[in-house]
C-alpha positions in Angstrom: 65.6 -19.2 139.3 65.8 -15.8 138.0 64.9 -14.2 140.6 67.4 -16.3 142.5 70.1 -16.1 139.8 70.1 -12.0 141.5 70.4 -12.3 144.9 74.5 -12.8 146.6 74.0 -15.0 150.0 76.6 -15.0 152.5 76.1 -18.1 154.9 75.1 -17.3 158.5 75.5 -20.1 161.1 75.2 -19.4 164.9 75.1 -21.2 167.9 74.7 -20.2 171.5 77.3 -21.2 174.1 74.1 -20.9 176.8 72.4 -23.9 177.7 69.2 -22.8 176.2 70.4 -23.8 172.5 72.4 -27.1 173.6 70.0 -29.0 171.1 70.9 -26.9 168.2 72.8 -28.2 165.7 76.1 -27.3 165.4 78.4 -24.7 163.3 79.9 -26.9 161.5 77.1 -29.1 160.7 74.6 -26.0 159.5 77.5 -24.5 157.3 77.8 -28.4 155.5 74.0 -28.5 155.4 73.4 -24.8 154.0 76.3 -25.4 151.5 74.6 -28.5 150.4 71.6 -26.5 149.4 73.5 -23.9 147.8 75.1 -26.0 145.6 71.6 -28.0 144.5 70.0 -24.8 144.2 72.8 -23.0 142.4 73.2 -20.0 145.0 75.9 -18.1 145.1 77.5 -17.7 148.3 80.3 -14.4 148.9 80.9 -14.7 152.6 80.6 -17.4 155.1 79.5 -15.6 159.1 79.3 -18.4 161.8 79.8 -17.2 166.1 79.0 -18.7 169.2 76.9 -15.9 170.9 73.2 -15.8 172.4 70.8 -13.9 170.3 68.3 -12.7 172.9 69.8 -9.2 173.4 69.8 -7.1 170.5 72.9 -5.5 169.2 75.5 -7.6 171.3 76.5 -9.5 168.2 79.2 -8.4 167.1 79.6 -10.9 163.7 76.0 -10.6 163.0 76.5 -6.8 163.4 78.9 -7.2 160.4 76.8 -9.0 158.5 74.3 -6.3 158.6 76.4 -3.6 158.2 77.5 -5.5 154.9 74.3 -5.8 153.7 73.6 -1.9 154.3 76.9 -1.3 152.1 75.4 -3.5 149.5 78.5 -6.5 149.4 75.3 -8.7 149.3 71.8 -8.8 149.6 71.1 -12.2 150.5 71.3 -14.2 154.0 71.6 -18.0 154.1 70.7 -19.7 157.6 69.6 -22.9 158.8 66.3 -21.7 160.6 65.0 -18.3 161.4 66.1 -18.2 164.9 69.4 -18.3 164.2 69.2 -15.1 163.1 67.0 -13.2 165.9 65.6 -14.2 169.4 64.8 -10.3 170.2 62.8 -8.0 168.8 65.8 -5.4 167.8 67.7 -7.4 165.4 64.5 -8.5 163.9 63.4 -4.9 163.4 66.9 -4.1 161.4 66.6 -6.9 159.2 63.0 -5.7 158.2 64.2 -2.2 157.5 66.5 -3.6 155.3 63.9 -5.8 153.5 62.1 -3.2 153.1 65.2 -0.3 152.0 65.5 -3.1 149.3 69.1 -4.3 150.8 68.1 -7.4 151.8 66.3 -9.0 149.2 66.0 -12.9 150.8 66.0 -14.7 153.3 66.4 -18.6 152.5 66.4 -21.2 155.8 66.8 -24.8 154.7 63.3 -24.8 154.5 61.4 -21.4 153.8 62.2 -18.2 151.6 61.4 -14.6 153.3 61.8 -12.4 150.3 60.5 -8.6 150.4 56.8 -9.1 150.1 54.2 -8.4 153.0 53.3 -12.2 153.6 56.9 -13.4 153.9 57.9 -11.1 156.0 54.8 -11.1 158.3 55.6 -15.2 158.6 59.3 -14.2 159.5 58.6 -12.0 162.3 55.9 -14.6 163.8 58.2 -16.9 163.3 61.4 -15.0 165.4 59.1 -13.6 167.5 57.9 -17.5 168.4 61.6 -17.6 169.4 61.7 -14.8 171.4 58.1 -15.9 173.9 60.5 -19.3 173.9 63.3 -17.4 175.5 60.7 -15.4 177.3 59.2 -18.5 179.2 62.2 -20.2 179.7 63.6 -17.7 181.6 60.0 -17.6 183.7 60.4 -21.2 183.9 63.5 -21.5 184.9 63.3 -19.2 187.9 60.3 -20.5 189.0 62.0 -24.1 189.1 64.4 -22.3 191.0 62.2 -20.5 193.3 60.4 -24.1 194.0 63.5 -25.8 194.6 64.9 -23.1 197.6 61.4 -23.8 199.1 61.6 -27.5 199.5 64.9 -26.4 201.0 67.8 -27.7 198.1 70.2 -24.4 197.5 70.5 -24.0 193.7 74.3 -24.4 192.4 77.5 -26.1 194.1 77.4 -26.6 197.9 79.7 -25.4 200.1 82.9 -27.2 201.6 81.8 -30.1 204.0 78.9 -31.2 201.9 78.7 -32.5 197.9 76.0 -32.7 195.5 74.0 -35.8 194.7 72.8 -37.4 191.6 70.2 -40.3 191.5 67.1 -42.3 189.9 66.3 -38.4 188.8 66.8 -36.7 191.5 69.0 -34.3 193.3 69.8 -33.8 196.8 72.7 -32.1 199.6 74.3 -34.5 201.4 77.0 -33.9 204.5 80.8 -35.2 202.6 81.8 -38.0 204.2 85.4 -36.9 204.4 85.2 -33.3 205.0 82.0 -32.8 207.2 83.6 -33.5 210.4 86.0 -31.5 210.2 83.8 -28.5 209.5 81.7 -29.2 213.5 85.5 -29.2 214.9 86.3 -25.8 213.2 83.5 -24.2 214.7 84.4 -25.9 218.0 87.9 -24.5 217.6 86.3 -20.7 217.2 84.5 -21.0 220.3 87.9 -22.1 222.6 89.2 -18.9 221.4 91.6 -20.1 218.3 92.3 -18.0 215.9 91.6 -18.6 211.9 95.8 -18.8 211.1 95.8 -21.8 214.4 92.7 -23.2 212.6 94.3 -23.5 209.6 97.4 -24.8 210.9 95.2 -27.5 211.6 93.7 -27.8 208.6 96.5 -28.1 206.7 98.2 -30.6 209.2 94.9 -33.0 209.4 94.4 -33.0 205.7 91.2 -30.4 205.8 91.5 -30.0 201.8 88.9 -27.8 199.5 87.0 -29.6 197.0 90.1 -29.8 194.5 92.2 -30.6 197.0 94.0 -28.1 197.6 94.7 -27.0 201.2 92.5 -24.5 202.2 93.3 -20.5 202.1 92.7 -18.3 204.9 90.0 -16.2 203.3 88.6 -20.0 202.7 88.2 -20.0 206.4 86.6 -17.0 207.4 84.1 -17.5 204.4 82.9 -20.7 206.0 83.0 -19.5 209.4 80.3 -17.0 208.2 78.7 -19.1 206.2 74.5 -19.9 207.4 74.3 -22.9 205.8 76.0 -25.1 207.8 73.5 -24.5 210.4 70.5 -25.0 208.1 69.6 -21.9 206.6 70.4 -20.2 202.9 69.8 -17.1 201.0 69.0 -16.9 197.9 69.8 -15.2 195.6 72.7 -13.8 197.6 72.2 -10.5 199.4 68.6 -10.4 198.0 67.0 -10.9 202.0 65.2 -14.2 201.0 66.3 -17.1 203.0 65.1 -20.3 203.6 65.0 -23.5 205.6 67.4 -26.2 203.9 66.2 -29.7 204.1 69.6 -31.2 204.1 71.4 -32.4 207.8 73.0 -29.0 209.6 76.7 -29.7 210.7 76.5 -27.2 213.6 73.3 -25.5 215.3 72.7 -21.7 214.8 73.9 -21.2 218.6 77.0 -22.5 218.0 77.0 -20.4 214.4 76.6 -17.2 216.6 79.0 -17.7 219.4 81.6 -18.9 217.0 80.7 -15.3 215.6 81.2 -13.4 218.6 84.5 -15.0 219.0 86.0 -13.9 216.2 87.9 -10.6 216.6 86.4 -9.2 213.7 86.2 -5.3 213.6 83.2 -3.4 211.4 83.9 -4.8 208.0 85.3 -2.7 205.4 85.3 -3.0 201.5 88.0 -4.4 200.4 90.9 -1.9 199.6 89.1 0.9 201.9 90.8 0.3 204.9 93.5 3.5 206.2 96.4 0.7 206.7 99.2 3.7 206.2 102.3 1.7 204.8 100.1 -1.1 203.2 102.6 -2.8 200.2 105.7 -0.6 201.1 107.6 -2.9 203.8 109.0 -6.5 203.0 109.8 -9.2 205.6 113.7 -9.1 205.8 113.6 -12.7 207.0 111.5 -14.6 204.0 110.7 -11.7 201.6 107.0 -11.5 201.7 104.9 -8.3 201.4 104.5 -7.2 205.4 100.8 -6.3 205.5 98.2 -4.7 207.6 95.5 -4.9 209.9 93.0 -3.2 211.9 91.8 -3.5 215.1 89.6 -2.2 217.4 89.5 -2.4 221.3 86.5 -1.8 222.9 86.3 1.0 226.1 83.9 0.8 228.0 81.7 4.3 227.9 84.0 5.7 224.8 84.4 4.9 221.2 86.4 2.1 220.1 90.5 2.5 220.3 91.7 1.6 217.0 95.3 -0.2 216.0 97.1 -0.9 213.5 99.4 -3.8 213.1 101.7 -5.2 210.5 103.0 -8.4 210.2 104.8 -11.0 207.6 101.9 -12.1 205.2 104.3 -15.5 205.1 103.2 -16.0 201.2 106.8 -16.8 201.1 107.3 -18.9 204.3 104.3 -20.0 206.2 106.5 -21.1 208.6 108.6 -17.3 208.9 108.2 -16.1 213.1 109.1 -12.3 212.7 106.8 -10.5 215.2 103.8 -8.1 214.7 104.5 -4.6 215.1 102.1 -1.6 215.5 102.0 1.1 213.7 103.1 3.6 216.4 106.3 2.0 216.8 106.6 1.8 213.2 106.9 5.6 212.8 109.4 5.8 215.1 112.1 3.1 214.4 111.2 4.5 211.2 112.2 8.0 212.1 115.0 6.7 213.5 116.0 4.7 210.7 115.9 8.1 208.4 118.2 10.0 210.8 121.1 7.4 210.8 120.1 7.6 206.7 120.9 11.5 206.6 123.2 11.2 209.0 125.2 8.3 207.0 124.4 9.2 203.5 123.4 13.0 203.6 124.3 13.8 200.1 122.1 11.3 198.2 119.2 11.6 200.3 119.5 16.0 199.4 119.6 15.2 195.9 116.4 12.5 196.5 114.5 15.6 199.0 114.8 17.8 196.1 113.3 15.6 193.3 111.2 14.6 195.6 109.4 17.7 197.6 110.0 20.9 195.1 110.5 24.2 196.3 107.3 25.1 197.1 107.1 22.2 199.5 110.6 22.8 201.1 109.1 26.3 201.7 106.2 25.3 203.5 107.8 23.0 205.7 110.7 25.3 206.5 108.6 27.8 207.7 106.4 25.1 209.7 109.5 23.1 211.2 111.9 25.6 211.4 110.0 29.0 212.0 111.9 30.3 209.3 110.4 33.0 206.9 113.4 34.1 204.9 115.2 31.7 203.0 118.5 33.9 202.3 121.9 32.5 202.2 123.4 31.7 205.6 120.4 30.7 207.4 119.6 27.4 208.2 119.4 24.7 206.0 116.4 22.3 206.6 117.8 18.5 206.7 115.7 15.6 205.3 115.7 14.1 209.1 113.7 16.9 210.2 111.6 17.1 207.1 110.6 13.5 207.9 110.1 13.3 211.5 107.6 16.7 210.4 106.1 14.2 207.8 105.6 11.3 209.6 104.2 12.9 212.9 102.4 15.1 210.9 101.6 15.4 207.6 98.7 13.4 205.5 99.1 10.0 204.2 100.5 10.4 201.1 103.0 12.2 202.3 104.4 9.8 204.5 104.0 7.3 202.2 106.3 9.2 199.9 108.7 9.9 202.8 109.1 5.8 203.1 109.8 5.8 198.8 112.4 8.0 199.5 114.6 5.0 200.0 113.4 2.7 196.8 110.2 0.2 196.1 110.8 -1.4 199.5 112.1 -1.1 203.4 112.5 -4.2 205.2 111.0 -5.3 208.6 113.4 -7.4 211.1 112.7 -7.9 214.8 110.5 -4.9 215.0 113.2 -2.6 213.3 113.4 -1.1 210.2 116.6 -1.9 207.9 117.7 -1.6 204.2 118.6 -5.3 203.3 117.5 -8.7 203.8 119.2 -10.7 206.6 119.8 -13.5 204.2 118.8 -15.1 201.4 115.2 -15.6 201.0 114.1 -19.2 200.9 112.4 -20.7 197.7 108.5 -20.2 197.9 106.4 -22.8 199.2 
């Protein structure tokens, strides 16, 4: 008990929030145990360390990390755990703890059943012993995707199905079946695709016939077109996603892969793009004057027949405000130019705020450039003509790059409203409440 009598313990309890440890004991009942030993065995604890974290990457604790670089500092130069593993799964954290053993920091380890004090045997038993833990880890992970691997081949997809069919539990096993309330429903949407409707008509439907997600919750538009791409309803899965492995599901199809493709072909989808890397020019700028929602924009592409692709770009009412709200599309063409011809009634109207908002806005160098590029004019002496902001713009907006025109729209404020394919300042009433 000498020996003992030396050594400062703080108290280190851990448990994993992964589903490898979900037969560990728990915090709280390995800080009640380890205190109970304490106080029979007269150990004096200074700190107590306890955090839900998986120890099978080193360094990515970042309690434990504390603890250690307590122990370095020399605060104490003990460790109290429950069991070995608690302490290390992986080979890094088990290396730092034997440097310190052997730097003469850490003088003992105490589990509720062994001591691992600074001496060759003891620490040769600790490191088999967290190294046991870490081949566990090891083979559990083998085990694990090989359980998964066997279960894709006899054709059951791994995790939550998809919309239209639910997950089955029983005598043991686990199976796919089609969801009595929402499998229909998925056969008629493909149907729907292949008459020609459109996803915002199909889920017009959906929402009127009671086609609910799994929480039920009516389903969104991306929702839709996730589905409507989806191989599995015809039988098929990859897995792990994008990894090129697919396989035959042994669960009932909902539509056949024909049917799959045509209702692919239908869709007037354009070469996908990343999300956020499409050129939609006046993306977030414009509001619906009618409901106030965000106007948004879309591509699309209209095939020629021996020349590239014509491409358009529309905007219309994103109706997050009003899914009801019947303001038209517009392209962007037109766009620019009831645009330009909303500026020129603007500086026509209201000439001396918008020269006080060109100046902040463009700086002299710019108002030099484009005066010489607009107006022809080299010389900018008193006398000669002044360059309006109606002129600037239309230059801009037929013009110049992107950014510029978006910073021709901002001119005005955070947002331009869209009525009846015109552009205008205000809302043309008050906006309704959001659905």
């Amino acid at each position: 008990m000498e020996d003992q009598a030396k050594v400062q313990y703080c108290l280190y309890a851990r448990k994993s929030s992964e589903s490898d440890e979900r037969q560990a004991m728990s915090i709280g009942s390995q800080i009640k145990e380890m205190r109970t030993l304490a106080k029979r065995d007269k150990l004096e604890i200074i700190k107590t360390y306890q955090e839900s974290h998986s120890a099978k990457i080193s360094s990515t604790r970042p309690i434990f990390n504390k603890l250690l670089a307590d122990i370095a500092q020399g605060i104490f130069n003990g460790i109290l755990t429950w069991a070995p593993d608690r302490l290390s799964r992986n080979a890094g954290d088990l290396g730092v703890l034997v440097d310190l053993m052997d730097q003469e920091k850490l003088l003992q380890i105490k589990t509720f059943s062994q001591s691992f004090s600074n001496n060759p045997n003891e620490k040769f038993l600790l490191m088999i012993l967290c190294s046991q833990a870490k081949l566990e880890n090891d083979n559990r992970g083998l085990n694990v995707k090989r359980g998964i691997r066997a279960k894709c081949e006899m054709g059951w997809r791994p995790g939550p199905s998809p919309i239209g069919y639910i997950n089955r539990s029983f005598a043991g096993k686990k199976d796919i079946a089609v969801d009595p309330d929402r499998g229909k429903y998925i056969t008629e949407m493909f149907d729907r695709v292949i008459r020609g409707e459109s996803g915002r008509r199909i889920k017009k439907w959906a929402d009127k016939v009671g086609f609910n997600n799994k929480t039920g919750k009516l389903l969104t538009l991306s929702q839709i077109y996730k589905m409507l791409g989806d191989p599995f309803y015809y039988g098929e899965f990859e897995y792990p996603v994008n990894s090129g492995t697919w396989y035959k599901g042994a669960y009932k199809s909902l539509i056949t892969k024909e049917t799959f493709n045509e209702a692919r072909k239908k869709l007037v989808v354009s070469k996908k793009a990343k999300w956020g890397s499409r050129n939609v020019l006046f993306r977030g700028i414009f509001k619906c004057a009618s409901c106030g929602s965000t106007i948004t924009g879309e591509e699309k592409f209209r095939k020629r027949k021996h020349r590239d692709p014509n491409r358009h770009v529309y905007y219309q009412c994103s109706k997050a405000r009003n899914k009801q709200c019947e303001e038209p599309m517009i392209n962007e063409k037109r766009l620019i130019g009831v645009l330009t011809k909303y500026i020129s009634f603007m500086s026509l109207h209201h000439s001396q705020k918008i020269k006080l908002t060109l100046k902040t806005k463009i700086g002299m160098e710019t108002y030099r450039k484009i005066r010489e590029q607009v107006l022809l004019l080299k010389d900018i002496s008193p006398g000669t003509k002044p360059i309006s902001f109606a002129e600037y713009a239309k230059y801009v907006l037929n013009e110049g790059d992107d950014e510029d025109k978006r910073e021709i729209v901002k001119v005005f404020g955070k947002y331009l409203f869209v009525h009846d394919k015109e552009v205008c300042s205000a809302p043309i009433g008050r906006f309704k409440s959001r659905k």
